[in-house]
N, C-alpha and C positions, 0 to 999 in steps of 0.2 A: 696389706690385703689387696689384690687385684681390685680395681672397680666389675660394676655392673657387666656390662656391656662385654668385658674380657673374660669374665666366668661364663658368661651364658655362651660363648662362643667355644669355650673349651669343653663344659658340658656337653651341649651341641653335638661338638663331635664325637665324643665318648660316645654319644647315643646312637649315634646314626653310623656310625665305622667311617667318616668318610668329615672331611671340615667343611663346613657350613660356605656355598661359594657365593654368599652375600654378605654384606657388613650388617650391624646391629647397633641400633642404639638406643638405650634403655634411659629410664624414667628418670636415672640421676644426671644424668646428661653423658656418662662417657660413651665411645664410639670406638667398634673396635672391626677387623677384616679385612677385604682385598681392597688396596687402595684402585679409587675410580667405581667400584662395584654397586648396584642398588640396595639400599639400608634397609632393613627390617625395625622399623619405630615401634618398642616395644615399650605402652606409654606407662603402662606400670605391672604390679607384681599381678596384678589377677590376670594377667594374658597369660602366665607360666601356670597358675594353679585351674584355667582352664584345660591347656597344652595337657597339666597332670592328668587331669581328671577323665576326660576325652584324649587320649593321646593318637597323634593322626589329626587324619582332614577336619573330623568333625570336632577337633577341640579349636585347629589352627581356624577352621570355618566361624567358630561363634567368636572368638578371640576378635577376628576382621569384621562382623557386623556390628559388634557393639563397641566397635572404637577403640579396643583395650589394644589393637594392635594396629601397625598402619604401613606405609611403604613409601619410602624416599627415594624417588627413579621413576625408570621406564614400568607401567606394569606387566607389559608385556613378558620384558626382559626379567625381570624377578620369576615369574612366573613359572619361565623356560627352565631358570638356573634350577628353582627348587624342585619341579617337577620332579626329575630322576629320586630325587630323597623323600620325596612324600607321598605325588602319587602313581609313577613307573616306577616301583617298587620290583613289577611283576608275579608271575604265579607261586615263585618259589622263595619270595621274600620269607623272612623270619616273622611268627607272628611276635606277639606282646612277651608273652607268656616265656618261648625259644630264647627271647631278647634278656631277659630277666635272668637268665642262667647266667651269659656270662657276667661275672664278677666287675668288671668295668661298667656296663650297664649299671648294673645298679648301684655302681658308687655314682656315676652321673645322676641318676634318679634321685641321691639321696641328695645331692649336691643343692638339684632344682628344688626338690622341699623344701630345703634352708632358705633357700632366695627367695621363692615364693612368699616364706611367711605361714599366718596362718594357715592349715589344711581344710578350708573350708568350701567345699564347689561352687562357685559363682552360680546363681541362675542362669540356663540360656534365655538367647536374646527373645524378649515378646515376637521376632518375625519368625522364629519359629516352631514347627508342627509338632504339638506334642503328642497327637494320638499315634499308639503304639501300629509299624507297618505290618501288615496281612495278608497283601498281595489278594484283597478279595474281588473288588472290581464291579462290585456291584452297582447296580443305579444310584445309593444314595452316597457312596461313597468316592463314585466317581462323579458325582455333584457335587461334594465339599471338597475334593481335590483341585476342581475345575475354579470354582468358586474360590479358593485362596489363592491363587494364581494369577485371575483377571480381574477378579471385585476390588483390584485395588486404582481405578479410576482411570477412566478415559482419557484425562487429561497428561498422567501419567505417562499411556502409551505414546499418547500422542509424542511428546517429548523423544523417548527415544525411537519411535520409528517412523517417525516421519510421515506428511499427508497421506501416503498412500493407507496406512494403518494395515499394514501387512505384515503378520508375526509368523514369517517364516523364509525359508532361505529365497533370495532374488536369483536375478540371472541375467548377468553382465558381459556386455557386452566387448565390455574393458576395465580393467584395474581403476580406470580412474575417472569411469562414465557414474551420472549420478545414481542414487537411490531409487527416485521416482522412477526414472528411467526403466533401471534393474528390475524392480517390481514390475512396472507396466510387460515387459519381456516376459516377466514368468506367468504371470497371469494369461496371458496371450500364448504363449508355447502350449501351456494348459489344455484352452481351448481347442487349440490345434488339434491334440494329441486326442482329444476327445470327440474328433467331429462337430462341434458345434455350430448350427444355422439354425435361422429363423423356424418356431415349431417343435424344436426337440425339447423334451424335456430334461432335465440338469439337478441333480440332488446335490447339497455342498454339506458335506458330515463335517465336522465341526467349523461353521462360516465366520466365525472368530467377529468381524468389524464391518464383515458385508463387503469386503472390494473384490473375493471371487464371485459371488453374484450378480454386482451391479456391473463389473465387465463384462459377465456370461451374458447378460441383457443388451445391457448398450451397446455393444462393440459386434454381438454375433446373435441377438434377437431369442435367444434362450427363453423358458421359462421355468423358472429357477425356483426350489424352495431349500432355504437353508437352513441349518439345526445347529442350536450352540448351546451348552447347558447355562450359560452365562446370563442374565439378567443384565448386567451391565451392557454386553457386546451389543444382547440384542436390542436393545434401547437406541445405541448407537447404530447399527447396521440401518435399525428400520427408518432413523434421520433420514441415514445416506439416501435409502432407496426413495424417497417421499421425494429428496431432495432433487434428485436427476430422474423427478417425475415417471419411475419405475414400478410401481404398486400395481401394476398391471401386469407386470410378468414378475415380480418377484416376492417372495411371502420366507417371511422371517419368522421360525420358530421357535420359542424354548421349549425344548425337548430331549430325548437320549434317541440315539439313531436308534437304538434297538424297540423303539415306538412307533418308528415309523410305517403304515400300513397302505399308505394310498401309490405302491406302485402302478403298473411299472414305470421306470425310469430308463430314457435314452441312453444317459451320462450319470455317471457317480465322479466327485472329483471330494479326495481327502487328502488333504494336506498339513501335515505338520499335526495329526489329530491323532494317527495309530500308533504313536511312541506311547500313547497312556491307554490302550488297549486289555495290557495284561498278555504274558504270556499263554497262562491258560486260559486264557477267554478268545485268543485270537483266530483258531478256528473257527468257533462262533459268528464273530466279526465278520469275518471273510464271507460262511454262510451267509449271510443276513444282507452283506448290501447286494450277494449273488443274484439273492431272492426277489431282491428292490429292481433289476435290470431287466428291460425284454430280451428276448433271444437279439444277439447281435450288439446288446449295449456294449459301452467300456467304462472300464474303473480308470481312476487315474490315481495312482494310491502312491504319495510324496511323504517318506520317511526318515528320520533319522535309522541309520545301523552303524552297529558295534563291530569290532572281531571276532573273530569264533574261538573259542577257549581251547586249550589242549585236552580240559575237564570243563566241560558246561556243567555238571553241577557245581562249581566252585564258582557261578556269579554269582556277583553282589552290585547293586545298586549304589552310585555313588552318593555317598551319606549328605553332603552338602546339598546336592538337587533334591535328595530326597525328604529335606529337612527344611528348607529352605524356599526353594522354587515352584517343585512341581510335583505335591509327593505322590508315590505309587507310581511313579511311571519308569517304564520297564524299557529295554533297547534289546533288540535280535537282530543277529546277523541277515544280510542279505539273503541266502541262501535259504536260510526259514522260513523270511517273510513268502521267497516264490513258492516254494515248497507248500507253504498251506494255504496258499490262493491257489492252487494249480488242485491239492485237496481237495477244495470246496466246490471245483469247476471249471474253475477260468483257466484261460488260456494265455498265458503269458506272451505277450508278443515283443514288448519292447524293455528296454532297462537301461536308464541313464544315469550315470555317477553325475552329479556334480559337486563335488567336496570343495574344491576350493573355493566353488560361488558361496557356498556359507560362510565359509570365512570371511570374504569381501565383504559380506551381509553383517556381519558380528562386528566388525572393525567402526562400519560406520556407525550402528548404534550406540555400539561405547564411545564415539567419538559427538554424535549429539547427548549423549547426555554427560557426556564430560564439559560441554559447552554450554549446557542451559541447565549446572550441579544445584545452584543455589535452590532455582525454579523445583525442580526435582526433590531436591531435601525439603521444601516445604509442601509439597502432595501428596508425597509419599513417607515422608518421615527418612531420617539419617542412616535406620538399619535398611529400610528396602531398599534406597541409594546405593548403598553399599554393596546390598546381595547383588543386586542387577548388574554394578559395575563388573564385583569380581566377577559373575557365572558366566558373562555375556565375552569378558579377556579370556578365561580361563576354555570357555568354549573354541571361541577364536582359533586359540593355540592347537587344541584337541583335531578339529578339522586341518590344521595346514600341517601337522605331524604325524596325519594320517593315522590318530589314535580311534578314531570315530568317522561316519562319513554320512552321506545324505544322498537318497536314488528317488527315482522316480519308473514306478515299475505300471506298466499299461498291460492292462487283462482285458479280455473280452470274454463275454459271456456268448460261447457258440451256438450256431442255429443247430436246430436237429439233425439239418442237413450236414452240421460241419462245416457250415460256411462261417467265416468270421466278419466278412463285411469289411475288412480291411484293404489298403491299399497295395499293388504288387511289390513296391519300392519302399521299402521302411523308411520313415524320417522325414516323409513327404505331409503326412498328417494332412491330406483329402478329408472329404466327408465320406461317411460310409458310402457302401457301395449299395445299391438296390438289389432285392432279394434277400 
């Protein structure tokens, strides 16, 4: 009888029409596939009766948090190899159900039961959300979304993203210029983009750790309030501000921006906050911080976006972020996001891709906290280690295969007149104009 390792490989491909272009090595020790190639450490049978049970990302996702599965190599490179078989399937992939017809499928299927063992479904892992998704978006539910996501310690952060404490894409200057650096760039583009000097006032929708505010302060005399649903962040943000003797121009809130009532506002800056907006709530959204701006303000509104589908209603949420990292949070195309800011009023003036800055940004968090794992697995525990590693690789790739991307789209709220207060020459980011 074959060993381990050479069954699951020939399974494998039964199932998937196509041979597995990684090696595998399973819990008896045998090792089987392309010599040189990255190994799939398959450390025992519950990683297949997971696979079973969840078949897909979300079985192969709990499999990698709770250890039951692991990888020998680059992860990047694994990553690359498996993508086309698991998750660029595409729109016209086979579902489950299609796959089951053919007669080979399901001798593989039945192959993997045997190997598995008993048929009994593993629990998923404790870092996972068990409340059934809604898509409702409401205040309390976009507080316990927010709240599983950040409340898991500052100290944490800290580790992978570095002093600046900036959870969201930088902006480099070079492939091989530091972190701090990168951040302090975006941070500062930011400001640019938004006119900010001494006197204006500055909203930051969701202020994550306080370093868009305490820059909008320091660096360009803002008077800044920020909003985080976080209890955590805001603990730590309001340190920072204390700490660079800022309490005078900058006031840290726990709140939902949709609370906020003490317009108007010169500048709105949201960044890295609208991917958990909700599609149908994002009109809303758009209204509301409209509402926050005087005639003449600007948004500066920093997003992730997706593709656009050949069938938009055929999205779906990728089950692992959604289970995992960051749940309820939703991705729209570029063309949407302008579309319904331009809806609500504003004036679209500028729009800049930077997708590959994200992945610079991704490369080096996985690469601190691949450096300080031990530190890491004892703050956060061995499963959120893990999720962070994989989501943060698997993002990575996502940005530099142009499967996903990150813009920065500048709106301004027009005067009555029509005037936008803008500069003649785009990309100059002047202070507004008077009048």
């Amino acid at each position: 009888m074959a060993d381990a390792a050479q069954r699951l490989q020939g399974l494998f491909a039964q199932m998937l029409g196509a041979p597995l272009p990684v090696g595998i090595r399973a819990w008896d020790g045998s090792q089987a596939g392309p010599p040189g190639a990255p190994v799939l450490v398959v450390r025992n049978r519950r990683a297949l009766r997971r696979l079973l049970f969840k078949p897909g990302e979300l079985g192969l996702a709990r499999a990698w948090v709770a250890g039951d599965l692991d990888i020998d190599g680059d992860l990047y490179t694994t990553l690359d190899l498996l993508a086309g078989l698991v998750w660029e399937r595409g729109e016209d992939a086979r579902t489950l159900a299609q796959a089951l017809r053919d007669p080979e499928v399901r001798t593989a299927v039945r192959g993997l039961v045997r190997l598995a063992g008993l048929p009994l479904p593993p629990s998923p892992p404790p870092e996972e959300v068990r409340s059934p998704r809604r898509h409702l978006h409401t205040k309390h539910t976009d507080r316990r979304a927010v709240r599983h996501h950040y409340d898991v310690g500052n100290d944490f952060y800290e580790i992978v993203l570095g002093p600046s404490m900036v959870y969201s894409c930088a902006y480099w200057p070079a492939p091989d210029g530091t972190l701090e650096q990168a951040q302090h760039d975006k941070l500062e583009l930011v400001c640019r983009k938004l006119g900010l000097k001494p006197g204006r006032r500055l909203l930051d929708v969701g202020c994550g750790w306080g370093s868009m505010a305490v820059h909008a302060a320091r660096e360009h005399g803002a008077s800044v309030v920020g909003v985080t649903l976080s209890q955590e962040q805001a603990a730590y943000a309001r340190k920072r501000v204390a700490g660079e003797g800022l309490t005078d121009k900058v006031e840290i809130r726990v709140q939902d921006y949709r609370d906020v009532r003490d317009g108007p506002y010169d500048a709105i800056s949201s960044i890295g906050m609208a991917e958990h907006v909700g599609a149908d709530r994002y009109l809303e959204y758009a209204a509301d911080l409209y509402d926050l701006l005087t005639p003449g303000g600007r948004l500066l509104n920093h997003q992730i976006a997706r593709r656009p589908q050949r069938d938009e209603s055929a999205y779906g949420v990728d089950s692992f972020i959604d289970s995992y990292v960051f749940p309820d949070g939703e991705l729209q195309p570029l063309g949407v996001t302008v579309t319904r800011l331009e809806r609500a009023g504003f004036e679209v003036r500028d729009v800049e891709s930077i997708r590959e800055h994200y992945a610079l940004t991704l490369r080096r968090w996985v690469a601190r906290l691949e450096a300080d794992w031990r530190r890491a697995v004892r703050l956060g525990g061995p499963g959120r280690a893990r999720v962070w590693r994989l989501y943060m690789a698997a993002c990575a790739l996502a940005f530099e295969r142009n499967r996903i991307g990150v813009d920065q789209v500048l709106a301004v709220r027009p005067r009555e007149s029509g005037a936008s207060g803008m500069p003649l020459r785009a990309r100059t980011w002047a202070a507004p104009a008077p009048g």
